[in-house]
C-alpha positions in Angstrom: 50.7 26.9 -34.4 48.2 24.9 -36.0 48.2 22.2 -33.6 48.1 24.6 -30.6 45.1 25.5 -31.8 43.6 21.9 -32.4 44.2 21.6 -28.5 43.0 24.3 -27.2 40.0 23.6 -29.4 39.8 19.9 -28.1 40.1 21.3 -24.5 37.7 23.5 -24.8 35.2 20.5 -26.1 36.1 18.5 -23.2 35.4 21.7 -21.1 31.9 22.1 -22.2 31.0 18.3 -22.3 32.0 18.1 -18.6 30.0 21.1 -17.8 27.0 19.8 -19.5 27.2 16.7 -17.7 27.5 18.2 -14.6 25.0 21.1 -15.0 22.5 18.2 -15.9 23.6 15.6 -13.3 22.3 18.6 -10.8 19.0 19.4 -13.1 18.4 15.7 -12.2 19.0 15.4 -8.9 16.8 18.7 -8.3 14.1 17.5 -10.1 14.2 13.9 -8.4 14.1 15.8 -5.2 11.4 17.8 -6.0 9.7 14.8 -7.2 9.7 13.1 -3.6 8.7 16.2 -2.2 5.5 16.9 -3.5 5.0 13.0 -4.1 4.7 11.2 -7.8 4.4 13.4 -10.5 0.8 12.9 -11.9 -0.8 13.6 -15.0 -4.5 14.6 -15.1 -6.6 11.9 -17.2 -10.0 12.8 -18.5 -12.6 10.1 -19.4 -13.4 10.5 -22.9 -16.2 13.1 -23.5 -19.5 12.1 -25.6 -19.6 13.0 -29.2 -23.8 14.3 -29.7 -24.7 14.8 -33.9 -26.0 17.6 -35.7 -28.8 16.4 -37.5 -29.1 19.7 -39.4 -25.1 19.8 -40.8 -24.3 16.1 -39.6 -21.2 16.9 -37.7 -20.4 15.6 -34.0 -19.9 17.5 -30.9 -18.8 17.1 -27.8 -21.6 17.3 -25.4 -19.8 20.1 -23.1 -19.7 22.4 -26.2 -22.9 21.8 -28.0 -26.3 23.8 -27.8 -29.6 22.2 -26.3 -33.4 23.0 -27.9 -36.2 20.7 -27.3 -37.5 19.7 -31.0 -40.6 17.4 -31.1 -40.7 16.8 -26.9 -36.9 15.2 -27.1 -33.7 16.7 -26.7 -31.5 17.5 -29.4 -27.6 18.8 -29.9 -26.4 21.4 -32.0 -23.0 22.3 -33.2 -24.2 26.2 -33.6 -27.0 28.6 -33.0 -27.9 28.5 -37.0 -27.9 24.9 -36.6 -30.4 25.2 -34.0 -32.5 28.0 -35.8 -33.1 26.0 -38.7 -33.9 23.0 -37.5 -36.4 25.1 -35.1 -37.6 26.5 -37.9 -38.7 23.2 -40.2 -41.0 22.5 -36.8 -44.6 22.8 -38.4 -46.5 25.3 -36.0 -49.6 23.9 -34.5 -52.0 26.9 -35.3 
């Protein structure tokens, strides 16, 4: 009784090995075809982006993401609008 059940259980894990084999042995071959299809599969590269610092909190920023104020007739970056306000806010005001 025992070994009945050994081989059924060995034929059973021969089953599945040879339907994993051949379920992925199609994945494969779909994929390859859609591959040629549509061309080479690409992958989208970005440069780099530009770090910018804080002077306020000294952090960096990526340029796309950081807020723009003109202190002292040049351009600075900041990481947040209370960044921004207080370094706006050391500006001595010409009365």
């Amino acid at each position: 009784m025992l070994l009945r059940v050994l081989q059924f259980l060995f034929w059973l894990f021969l089953l599945r090995l040879l339907v994993r084999a051949v379920t992925r042995a199609f994945a494969d071959d779909a994929a390859q075809r859609r591959r040629t299809a549509s061309g080479p599969a690409r992958r989208e590269v970005r440069a780099p982006e530009d770090l910018v610092l804080d002077r306020v909190c000294r952090t960096y920023v990526p340029r796309s993401r950081a807020l723009a104020a003109r202190v002292d007739g040049r351009e600075e970056h900041f990481c947040s609008a209370a960044c921004r306000d207080k370094a706006l806010a050391a500006i001595p005001r010409a009365s």
